[in-house]
SEMI-875690 format. One record per atom (N, C-alpha, C): x, y, z; chain; residue in one letter; residue number from 1. Coordinates in Angstrom, 2 decimals, padded with zeros to 5 digits, m for minus. Layout:
residues N
c1,c2,c3,c,r,k
X,Y,Z,A,a,NUM .
...
END
This chain:
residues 211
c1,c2,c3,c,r,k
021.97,m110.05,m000.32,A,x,1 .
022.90,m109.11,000.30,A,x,1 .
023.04,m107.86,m000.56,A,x,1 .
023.16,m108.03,m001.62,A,x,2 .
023.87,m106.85,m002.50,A,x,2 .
022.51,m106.23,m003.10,A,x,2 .
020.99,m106.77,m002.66,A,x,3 .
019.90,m106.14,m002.69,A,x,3 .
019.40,m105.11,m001.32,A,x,3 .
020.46,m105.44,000.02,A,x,4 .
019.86,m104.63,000.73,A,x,4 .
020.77,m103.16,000.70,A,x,4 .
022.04,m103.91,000.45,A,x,5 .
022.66,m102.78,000.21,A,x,5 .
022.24,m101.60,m001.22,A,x,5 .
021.99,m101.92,m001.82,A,x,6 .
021.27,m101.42,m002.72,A,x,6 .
020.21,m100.49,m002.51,A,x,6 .
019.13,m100.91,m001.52,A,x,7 .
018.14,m100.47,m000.65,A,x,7 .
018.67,m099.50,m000.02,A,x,7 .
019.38,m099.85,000.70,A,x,8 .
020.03,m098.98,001.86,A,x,8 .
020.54,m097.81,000.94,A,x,8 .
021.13,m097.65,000.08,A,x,9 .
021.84,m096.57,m001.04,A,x,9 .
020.46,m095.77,m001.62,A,x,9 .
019.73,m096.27,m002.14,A,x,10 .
018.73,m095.75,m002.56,A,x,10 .
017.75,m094.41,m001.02,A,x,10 .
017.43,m095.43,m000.24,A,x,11 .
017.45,m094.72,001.60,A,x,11 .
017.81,m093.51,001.11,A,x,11 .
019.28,m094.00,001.69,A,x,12 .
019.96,m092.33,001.80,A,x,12 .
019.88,m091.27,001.10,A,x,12 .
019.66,m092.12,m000.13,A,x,13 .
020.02,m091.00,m001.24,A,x,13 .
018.65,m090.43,m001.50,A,x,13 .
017.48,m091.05,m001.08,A,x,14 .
016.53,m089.92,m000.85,A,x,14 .
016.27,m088.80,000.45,A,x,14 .
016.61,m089.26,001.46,A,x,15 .
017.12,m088.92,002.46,A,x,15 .
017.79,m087.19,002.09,A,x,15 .
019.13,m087.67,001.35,A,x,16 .
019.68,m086.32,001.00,A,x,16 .
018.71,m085.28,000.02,A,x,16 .
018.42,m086.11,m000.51,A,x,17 .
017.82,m084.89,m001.53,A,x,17 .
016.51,m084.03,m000.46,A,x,17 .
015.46,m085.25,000.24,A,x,18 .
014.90,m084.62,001.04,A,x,18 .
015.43,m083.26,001.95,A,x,18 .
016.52,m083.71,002.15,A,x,19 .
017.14,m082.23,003.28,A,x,19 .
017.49,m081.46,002.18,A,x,19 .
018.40,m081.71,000.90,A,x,20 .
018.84,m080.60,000.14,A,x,20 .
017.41,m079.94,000.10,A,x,20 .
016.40,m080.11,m000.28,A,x,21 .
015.16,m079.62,m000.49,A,x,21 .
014.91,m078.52,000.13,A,x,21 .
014.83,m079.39,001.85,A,x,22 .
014.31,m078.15,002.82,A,x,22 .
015.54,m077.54,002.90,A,x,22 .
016.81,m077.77,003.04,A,x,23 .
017.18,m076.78,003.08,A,x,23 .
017.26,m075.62,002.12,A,x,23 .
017.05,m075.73,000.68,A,x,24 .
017.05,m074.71,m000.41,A,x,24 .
015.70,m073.65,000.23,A,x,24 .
014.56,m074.98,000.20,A,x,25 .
012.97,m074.00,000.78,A,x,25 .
013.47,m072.80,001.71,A,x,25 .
014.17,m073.46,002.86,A,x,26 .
014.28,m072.58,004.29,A,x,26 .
015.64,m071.07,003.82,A,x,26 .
016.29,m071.50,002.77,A,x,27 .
016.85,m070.51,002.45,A,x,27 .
016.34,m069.22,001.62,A,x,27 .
015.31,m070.10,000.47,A,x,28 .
014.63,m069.36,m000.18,A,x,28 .
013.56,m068.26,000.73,A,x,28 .
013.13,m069.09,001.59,A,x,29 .
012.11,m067.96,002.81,A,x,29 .
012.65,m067.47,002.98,A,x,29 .
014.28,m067.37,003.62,A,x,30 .
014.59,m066.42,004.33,A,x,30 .
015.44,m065.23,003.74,A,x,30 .
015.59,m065.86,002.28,A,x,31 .
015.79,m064.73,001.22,A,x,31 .
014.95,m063.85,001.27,A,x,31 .
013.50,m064.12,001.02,A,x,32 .
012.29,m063.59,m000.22,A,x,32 .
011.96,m063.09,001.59,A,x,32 .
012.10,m063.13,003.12,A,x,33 .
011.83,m062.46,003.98,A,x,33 .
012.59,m061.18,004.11,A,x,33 .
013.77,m061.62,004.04,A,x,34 .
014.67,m060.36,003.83,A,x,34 .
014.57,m059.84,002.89,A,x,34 .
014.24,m059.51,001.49,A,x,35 .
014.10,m058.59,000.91,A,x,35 .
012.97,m058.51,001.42,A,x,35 .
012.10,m058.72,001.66,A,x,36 .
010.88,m058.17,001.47,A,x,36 .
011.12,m057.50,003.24,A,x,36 .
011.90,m057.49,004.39,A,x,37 .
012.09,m056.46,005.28,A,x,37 .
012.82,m055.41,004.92,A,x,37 .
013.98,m055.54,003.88,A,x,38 .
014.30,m054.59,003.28,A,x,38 .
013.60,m053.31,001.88,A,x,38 .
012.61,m054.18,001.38,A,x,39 .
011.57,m053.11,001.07,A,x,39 .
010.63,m052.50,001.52,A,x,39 .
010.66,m053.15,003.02,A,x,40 .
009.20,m052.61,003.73,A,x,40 .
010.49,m051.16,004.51,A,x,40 .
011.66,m051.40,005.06,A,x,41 .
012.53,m050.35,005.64,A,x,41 .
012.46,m049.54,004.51,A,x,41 .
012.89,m049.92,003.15,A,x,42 .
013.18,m048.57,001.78,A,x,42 .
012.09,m047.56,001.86,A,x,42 .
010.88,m048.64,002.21,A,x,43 .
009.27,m047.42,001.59,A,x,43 .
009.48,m046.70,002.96,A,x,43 .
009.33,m047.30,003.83,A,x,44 .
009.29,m046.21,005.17,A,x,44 .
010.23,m045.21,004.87,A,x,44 .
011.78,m045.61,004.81,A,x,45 .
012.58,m044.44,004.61,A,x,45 .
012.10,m043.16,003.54,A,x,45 .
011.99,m043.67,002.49,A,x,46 .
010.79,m043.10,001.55,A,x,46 .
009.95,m041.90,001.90,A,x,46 .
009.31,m042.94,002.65,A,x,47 .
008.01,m042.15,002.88,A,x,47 .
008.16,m041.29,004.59,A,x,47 .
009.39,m041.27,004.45,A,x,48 .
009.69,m040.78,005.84,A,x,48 .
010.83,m039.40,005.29,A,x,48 .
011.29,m039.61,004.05,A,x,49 .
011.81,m038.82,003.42,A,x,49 .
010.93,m037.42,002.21,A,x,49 .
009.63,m038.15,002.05,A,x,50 .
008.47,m037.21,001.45,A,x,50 .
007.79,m036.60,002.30,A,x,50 .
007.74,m037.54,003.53,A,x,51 .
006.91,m036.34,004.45,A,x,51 .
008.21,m035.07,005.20,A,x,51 .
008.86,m035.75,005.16,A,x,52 .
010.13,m034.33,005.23,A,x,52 .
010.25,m033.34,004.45,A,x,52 .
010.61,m033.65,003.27,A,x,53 .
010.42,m032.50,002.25,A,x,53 .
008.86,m032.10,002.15,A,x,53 .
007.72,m032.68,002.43,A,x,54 .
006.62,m031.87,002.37,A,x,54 .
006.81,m031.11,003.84,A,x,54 .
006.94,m031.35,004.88,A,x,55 .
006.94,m030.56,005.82,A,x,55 .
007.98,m029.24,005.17,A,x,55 .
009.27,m029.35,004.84,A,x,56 .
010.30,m028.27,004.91,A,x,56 .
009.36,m027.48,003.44,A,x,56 .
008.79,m028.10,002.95,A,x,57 .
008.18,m027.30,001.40,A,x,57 .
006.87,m026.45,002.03,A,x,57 .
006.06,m026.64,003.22,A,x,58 .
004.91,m026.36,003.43,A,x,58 .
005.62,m024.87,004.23,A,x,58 .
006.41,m025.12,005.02,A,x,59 .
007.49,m023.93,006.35,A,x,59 .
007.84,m022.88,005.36,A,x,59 .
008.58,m023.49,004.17,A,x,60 .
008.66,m022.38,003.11,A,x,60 .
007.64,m021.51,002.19,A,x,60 .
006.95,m022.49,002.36,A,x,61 .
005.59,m021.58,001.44,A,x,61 .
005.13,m020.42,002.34,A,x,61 .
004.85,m020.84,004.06,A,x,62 .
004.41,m020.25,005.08,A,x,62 .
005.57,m018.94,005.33,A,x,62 .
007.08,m019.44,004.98,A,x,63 .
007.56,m018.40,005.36,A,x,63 .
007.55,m017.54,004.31,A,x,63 .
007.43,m017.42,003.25,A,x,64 .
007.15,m016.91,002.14,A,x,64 .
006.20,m015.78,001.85,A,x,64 .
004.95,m016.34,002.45,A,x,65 .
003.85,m016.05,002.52,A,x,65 .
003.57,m014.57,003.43,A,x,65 .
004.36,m015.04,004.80,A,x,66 .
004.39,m014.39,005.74,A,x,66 .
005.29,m013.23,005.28,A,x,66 .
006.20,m013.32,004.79,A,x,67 .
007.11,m012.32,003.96,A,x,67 .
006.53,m011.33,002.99,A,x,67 .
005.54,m012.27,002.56,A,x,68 .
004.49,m011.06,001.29,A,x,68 .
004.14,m010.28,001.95,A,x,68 .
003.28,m010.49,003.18,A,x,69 .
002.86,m010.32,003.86,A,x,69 .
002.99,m008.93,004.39,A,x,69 .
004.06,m009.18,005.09,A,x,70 .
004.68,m008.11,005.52,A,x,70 .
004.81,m007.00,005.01,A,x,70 .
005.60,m007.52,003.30,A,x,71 .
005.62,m006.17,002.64,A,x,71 .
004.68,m005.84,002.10,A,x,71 .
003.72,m006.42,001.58,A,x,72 .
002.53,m005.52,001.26,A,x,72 .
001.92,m004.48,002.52,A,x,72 .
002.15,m005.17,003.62,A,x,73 .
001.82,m003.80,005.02,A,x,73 .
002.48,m003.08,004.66,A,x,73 .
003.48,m002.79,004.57,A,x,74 .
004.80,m001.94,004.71,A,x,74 .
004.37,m001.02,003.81,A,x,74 .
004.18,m001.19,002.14,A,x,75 .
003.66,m000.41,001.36,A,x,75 .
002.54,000.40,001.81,A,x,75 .
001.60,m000.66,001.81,A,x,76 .
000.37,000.14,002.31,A,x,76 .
000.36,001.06,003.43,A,x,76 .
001.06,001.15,004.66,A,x,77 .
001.36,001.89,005.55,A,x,77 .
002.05,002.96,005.13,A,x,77 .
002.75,002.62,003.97,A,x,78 .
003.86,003.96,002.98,A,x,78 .
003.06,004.81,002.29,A,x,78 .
001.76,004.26,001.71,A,x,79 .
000.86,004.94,000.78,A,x,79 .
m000.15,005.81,001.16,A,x,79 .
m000.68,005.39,002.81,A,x,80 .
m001.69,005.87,003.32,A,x,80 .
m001.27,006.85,004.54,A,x,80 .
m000.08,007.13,004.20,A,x,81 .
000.25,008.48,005.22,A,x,81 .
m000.62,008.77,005.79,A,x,81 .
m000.67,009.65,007.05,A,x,82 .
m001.84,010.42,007.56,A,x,82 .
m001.34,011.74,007.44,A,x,82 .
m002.38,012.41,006.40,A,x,83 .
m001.16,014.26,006.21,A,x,83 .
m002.05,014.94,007.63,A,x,83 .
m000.90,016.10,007.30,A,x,84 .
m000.81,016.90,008.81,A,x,84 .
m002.03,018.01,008.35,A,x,84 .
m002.48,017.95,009.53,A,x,85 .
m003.46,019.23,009.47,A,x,85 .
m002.57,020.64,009.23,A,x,85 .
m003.53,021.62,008.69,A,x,86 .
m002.93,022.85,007.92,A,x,86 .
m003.41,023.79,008.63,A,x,86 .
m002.48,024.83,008.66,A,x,87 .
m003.22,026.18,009.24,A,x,87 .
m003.95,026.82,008.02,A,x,87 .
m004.34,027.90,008.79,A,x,88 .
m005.38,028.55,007.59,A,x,88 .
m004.89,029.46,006.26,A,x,88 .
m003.79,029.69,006.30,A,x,89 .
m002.62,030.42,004.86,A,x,89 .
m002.77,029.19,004.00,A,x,89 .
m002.01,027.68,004.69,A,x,90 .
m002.09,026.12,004.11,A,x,90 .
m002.82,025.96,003.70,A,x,90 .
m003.94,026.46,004.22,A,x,91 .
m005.69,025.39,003.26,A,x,91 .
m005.65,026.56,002.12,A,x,91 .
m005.50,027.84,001.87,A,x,92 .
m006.14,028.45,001.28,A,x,92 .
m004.91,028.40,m000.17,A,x,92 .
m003.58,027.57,000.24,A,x,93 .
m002.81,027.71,m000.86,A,x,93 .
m003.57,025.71,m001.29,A,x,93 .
m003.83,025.28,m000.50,A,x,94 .
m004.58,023.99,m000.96,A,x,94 .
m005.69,024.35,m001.95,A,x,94 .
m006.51,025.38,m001.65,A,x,95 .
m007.53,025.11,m002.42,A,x,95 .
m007.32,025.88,m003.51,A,x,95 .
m006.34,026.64,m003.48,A,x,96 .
m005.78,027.52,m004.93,A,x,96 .
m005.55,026.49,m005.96,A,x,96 .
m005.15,025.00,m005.12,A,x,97 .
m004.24,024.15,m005.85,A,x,97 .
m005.42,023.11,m006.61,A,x,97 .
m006.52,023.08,m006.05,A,x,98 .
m007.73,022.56,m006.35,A,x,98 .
m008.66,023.60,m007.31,A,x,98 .
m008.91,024.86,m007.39,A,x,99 .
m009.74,025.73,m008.19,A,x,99 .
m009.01,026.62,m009.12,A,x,99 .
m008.07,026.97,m008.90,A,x,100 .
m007.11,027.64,m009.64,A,x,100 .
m005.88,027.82,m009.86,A,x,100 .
m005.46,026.50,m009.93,A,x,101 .
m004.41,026.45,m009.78,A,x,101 .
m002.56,026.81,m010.97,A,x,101 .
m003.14,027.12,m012.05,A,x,102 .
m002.81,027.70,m013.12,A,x,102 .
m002.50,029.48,m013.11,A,x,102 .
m003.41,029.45,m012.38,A,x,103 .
m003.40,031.58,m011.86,A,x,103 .
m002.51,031.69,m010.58,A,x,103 .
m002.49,030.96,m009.48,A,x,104 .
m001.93,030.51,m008.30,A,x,104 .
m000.21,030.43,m008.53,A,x,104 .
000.33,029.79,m009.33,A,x,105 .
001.55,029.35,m009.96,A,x,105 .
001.97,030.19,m011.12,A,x,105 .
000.99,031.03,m011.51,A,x,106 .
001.71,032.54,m012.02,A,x,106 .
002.05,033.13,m011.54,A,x,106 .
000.99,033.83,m010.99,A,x,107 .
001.69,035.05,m009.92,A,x,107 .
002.34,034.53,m008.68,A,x,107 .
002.23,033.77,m007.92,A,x,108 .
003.17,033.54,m006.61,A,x,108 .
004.32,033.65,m006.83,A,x,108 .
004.98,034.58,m005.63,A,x,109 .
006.33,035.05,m005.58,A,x,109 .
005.86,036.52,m005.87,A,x,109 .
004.53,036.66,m007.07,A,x,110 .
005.09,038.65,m006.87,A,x,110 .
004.61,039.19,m005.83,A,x,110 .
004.99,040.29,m005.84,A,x,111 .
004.33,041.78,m004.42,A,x,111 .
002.69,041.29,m003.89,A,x,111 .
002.41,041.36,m005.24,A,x,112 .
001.11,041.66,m005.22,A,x,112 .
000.19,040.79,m005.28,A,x,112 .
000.54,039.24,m005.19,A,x,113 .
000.04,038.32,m004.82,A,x,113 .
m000.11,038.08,m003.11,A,x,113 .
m001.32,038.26,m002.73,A,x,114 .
m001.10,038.20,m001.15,A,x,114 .
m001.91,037.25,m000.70,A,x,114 .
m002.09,037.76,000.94,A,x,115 .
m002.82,036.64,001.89,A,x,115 .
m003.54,037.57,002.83,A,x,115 .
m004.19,037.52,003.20,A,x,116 .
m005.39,037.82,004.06,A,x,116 .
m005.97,037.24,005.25,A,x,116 .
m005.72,037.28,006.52,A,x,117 .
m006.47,036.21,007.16,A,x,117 .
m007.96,037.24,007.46,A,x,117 .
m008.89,036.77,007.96,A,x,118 .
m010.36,037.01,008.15,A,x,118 .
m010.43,038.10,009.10,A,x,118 .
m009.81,038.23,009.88,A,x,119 .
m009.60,039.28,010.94,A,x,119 .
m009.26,040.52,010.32,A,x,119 .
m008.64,040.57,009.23,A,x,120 .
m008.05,042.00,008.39,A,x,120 .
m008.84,041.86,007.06,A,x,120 .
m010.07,041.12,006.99,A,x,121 .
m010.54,041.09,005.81,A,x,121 .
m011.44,042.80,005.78,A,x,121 .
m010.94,043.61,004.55,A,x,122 .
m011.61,044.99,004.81,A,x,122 .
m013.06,044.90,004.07,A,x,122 .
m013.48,044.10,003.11,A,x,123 .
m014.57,043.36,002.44,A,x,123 .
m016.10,043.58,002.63,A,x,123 .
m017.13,043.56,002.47,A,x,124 .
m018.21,043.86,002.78,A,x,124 .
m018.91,042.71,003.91,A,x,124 .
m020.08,042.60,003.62,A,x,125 .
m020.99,041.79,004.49,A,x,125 .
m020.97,040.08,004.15,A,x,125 .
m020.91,040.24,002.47,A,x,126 .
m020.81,038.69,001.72,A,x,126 .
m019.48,037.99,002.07,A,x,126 .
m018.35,038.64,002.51,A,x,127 .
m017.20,038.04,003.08,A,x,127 .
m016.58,038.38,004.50,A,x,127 .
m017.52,038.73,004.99,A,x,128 .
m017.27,039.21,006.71,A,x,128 .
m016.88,037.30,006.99,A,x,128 .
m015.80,037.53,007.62,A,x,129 .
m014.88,036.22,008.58,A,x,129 .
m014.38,035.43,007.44,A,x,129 .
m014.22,035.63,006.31,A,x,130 .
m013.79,034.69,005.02,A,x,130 .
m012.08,035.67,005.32,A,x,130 .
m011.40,034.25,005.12,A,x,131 .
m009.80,034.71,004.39,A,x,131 .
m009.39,035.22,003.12,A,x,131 .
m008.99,035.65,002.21,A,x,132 .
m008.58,035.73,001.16,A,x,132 .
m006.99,035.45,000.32,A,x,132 .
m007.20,034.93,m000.83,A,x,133 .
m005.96,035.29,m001.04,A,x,133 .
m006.55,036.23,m002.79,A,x,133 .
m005.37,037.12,m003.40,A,x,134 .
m005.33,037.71,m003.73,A,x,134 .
m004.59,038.11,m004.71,A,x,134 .
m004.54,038.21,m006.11,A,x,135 .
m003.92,039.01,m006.97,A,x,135 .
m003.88,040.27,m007.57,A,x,135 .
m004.85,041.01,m006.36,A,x,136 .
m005.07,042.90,m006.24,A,x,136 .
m005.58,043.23,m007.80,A,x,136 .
m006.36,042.74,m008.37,A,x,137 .
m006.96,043.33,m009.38,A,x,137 .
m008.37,043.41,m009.27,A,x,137 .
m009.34,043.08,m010.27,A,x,138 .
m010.31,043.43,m010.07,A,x,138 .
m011.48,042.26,m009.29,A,x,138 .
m012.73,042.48,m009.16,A,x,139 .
m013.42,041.26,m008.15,A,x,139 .
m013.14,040.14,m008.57,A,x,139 .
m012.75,039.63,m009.66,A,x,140 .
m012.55,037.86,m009.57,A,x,140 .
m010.90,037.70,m009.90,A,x,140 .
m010.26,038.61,m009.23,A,x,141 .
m009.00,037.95,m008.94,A,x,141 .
m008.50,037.78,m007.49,A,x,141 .
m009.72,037.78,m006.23,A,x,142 .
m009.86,037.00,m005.15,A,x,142 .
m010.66,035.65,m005.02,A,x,142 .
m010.04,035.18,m004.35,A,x,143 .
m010.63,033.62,m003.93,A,x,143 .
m010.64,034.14,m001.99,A,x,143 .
m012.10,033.86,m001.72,A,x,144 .
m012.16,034.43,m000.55,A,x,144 .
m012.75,033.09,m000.08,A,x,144 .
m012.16,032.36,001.25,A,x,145 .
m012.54,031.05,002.32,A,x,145 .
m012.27,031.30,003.56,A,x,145 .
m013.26,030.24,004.32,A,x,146 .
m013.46,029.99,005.35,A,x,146 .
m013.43,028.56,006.36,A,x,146 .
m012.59,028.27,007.03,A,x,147 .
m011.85,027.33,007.39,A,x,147 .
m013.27,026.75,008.48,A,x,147 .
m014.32,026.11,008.53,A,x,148 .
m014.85,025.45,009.84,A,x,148 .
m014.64,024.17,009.92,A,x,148 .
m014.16,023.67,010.76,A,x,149 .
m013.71,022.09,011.07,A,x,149 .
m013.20,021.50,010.17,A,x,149 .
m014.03,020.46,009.41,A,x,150 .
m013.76,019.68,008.30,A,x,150 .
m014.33,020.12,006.93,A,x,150 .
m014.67,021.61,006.84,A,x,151 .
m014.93,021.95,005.88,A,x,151 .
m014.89,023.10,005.39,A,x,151 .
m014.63,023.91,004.16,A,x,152 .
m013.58,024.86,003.15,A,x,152 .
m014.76,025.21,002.66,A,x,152 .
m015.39,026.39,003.46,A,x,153 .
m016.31,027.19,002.45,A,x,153 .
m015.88,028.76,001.77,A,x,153 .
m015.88,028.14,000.22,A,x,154 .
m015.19,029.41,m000.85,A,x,154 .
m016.08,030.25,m001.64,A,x,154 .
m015.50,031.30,m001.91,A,x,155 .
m016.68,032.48,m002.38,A,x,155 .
m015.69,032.95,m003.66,A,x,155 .
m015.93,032.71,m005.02,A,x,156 .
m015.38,033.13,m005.95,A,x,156 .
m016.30,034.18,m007.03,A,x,156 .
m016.09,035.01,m007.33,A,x,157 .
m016.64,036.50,m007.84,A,x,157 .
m016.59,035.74,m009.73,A,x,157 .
m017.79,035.62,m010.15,A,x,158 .
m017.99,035.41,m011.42,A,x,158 .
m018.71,036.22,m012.47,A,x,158 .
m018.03,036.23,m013.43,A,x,159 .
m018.31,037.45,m014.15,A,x,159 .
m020.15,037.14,m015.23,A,x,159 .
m020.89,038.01,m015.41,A,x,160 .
m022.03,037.64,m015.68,A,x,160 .
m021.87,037.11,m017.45,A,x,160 .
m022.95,036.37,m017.63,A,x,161 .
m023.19,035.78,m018.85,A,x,161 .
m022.31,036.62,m020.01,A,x,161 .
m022.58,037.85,m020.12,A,x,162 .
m021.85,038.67,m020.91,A,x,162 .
m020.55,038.32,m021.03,A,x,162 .
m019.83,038.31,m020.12,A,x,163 .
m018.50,038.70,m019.33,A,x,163 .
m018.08,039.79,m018.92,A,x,163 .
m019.34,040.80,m018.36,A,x,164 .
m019.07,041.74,m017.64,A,x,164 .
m018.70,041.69,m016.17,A,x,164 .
m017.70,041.91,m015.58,A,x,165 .
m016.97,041.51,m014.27,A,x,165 .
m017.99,042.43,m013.42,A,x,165 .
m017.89,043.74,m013.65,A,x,166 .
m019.08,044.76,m012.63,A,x,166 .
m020.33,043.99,m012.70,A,x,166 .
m021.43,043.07,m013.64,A,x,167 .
m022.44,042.52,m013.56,A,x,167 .
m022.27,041.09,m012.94,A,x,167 .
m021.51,041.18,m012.36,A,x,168 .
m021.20,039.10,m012.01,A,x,168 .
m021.46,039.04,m010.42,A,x,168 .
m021.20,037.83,m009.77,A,x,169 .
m021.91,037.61,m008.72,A,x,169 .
m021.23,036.62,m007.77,A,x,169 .
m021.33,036.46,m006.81,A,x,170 .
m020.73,035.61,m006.07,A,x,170 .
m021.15,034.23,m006.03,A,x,170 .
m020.12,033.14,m006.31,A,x,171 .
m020.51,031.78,m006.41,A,x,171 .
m019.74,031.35,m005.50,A,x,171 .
m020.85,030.26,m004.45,A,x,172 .
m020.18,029.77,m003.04,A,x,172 .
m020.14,028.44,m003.17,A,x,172 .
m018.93,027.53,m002.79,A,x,173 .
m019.58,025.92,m002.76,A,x,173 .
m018.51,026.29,m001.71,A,x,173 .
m018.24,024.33,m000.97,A,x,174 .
m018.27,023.72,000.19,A,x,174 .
m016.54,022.75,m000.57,A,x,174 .
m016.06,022.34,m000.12,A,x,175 .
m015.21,021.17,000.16,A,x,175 .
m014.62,020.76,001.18,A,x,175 .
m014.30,019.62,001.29,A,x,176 .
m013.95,018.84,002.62,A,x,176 .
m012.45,019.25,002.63,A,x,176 .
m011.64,020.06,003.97,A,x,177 .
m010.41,019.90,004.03,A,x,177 .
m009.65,018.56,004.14,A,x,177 .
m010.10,017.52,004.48,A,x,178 .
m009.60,016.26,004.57,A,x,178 .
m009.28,015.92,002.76,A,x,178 .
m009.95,016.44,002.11,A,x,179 .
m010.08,016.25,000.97,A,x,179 .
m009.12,016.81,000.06,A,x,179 .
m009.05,018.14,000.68,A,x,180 .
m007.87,018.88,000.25,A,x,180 .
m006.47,018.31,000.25,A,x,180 .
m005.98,018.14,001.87,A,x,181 .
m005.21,017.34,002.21,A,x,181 .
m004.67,015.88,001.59,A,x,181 .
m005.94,015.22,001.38,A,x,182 .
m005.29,013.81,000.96,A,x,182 .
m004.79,014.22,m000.52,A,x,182 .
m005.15,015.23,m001.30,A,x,183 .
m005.01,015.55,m002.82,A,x,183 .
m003.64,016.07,m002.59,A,x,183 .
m003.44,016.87,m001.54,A,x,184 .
m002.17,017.99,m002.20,A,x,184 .
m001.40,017.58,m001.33,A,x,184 .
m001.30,017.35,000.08,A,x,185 .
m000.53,017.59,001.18,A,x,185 .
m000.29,015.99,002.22,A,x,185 .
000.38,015.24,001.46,A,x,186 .
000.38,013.81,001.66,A,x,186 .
001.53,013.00,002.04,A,x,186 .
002.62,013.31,000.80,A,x,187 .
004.11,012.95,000.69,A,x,187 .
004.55,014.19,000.86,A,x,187 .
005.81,013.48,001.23,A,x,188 .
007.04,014.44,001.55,A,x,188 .
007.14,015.61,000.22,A,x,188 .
007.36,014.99,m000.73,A,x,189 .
007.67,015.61,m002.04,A,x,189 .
006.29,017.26,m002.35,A,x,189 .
004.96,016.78,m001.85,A,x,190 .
004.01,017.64,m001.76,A,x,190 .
003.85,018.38,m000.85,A,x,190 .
004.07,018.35,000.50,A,x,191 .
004.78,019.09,001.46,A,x,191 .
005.24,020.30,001.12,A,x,191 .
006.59,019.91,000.65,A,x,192 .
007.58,020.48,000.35,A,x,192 .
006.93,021.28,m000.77,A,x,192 .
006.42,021.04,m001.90,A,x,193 .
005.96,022.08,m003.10,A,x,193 .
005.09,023.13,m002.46,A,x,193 .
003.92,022.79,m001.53,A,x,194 .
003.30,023.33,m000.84,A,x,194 .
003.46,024.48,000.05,A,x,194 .
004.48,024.05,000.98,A,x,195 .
005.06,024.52,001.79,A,x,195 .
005.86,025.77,001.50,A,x,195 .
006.72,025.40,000.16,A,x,196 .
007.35,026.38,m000.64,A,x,196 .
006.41,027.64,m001.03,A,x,196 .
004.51,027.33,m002.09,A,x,197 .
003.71,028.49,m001.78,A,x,197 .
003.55,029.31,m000.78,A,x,197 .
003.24,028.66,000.35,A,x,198 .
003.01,029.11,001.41,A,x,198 .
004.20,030.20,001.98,A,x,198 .
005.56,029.96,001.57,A,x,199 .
006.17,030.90,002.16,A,x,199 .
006.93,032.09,001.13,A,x,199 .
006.20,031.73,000.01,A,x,200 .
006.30,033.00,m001.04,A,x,200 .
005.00,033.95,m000.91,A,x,200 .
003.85,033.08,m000.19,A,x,201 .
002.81,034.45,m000.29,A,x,201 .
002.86,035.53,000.91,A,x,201 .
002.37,036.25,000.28,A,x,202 .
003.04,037.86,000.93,A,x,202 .
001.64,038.29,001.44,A,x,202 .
001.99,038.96,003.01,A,x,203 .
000.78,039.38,003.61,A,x,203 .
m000.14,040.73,002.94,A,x,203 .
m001.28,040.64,002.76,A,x,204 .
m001.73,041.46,002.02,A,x,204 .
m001.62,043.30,002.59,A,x,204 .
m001.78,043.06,004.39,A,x,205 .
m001.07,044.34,004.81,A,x,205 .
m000.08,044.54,004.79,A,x,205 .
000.53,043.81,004.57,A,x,206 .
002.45,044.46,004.21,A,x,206 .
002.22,045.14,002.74,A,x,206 .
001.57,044.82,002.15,A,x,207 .
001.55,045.09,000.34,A,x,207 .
000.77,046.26,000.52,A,x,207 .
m000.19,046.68,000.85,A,x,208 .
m001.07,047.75,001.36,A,x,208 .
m000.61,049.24,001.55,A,x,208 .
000.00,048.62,002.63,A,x,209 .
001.12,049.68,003.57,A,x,209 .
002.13,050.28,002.36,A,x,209 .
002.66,049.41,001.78,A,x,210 .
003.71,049.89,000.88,A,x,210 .
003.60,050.35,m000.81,A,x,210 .
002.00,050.59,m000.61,A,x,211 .
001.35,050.55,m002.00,A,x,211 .
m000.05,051.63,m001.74,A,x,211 .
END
């Protein structure tokens, strides 16, 4: 008797431990499942949080970019003015400003610094239809030009090897008025200096008449 009962105690008592068992196992899975669904949610969030900030980091670079962008047009559209075409007094204080421009900025403003257009040129055959401008002294203190399209043909009186002014000769070259223009007559600020020659030089028949 007191052997089956014995038996029977022993039974159970493996019995229990058997279930304590599975049940620890079935808890332990469903631990080591749950974290491990909760690290698979962390990385996603993660990685759902890097591709966010790479998207908002890439929008900024782009808007950034697009911003340089812009202002470098802006400049460059500031730098490359298109200057205004010149009448023919304009080109000839342009090219004063290009060949002589040191003699030009002396005398302007006096009497006797003048202007000439081609139509009143009184001059011989070597400057028939050439403009002049003028500091009324002797042959190389005219600069005598001629305005055709896109190009400034000038006739300056050079004195011979000696430096005899009566033995010297006429020297002709060519320049591009576009050329002129982009040098002198561009910005506002050059305009304006320009503009200012232009309305100190004095017509050479007004000076004539009164002289």
């Amino acid at each position: 008797m007191n052997k089956k009962i014995l038996s029977g105690t022993i039974v159970l008592l493996s019995c229990g431990l058997l279930a304590g068992c599975g049940s620890s196992k079935s808890t332990s899975s469903s631990a080591s499942s749950s974290e491990s669904t909760t690290q698979t949610s962390t990385q996603k969030r993660s990685s759902t949080s890097k591709k966010s900030s790479s998207a908002k980091s890439t929008s900024s670079s782009e808007a950034s970019q697009s911003t340089s962008s812009i202002s470098d047009s802006s400049t460059k559209t500031s730098s490359t003015a298109t200057p205004a075409k010149v009448d023919d007094k304009t080109a000839g204080i342009l090219l004063l400003l290009l060949v002589e421009p040191n003699w030009m900025k002396q005398y302007i403003g006096s009497d006797f610094f003048c202007y000439s257009p081609a139509g009143e040129n009184p001059g011989g055959s070597d400057t028939a239809g050439y403009s002049y401008i003028t500091a009324n002294g002797d042959p190389s203190s005219f600069v005598y030009y001629k305005v055709d399209g896109e190009n400034v043909t000038y006739k300056m009186w050079v004195p011979s090897a000696s430096g005899d002014v009566a033995g010297g000769h006429f020297e002709t070259k060519t320049v591009s008025l576009t050329t002129l223009e982009n040098d002198y007559y561009v910005t506002q600020s050059q305009k304006n200096e320009v503009d200012g020659y232009v309305h100190q030089l004095n017509r050479e028949s007004d000076y004539l008449a009164n002289h």
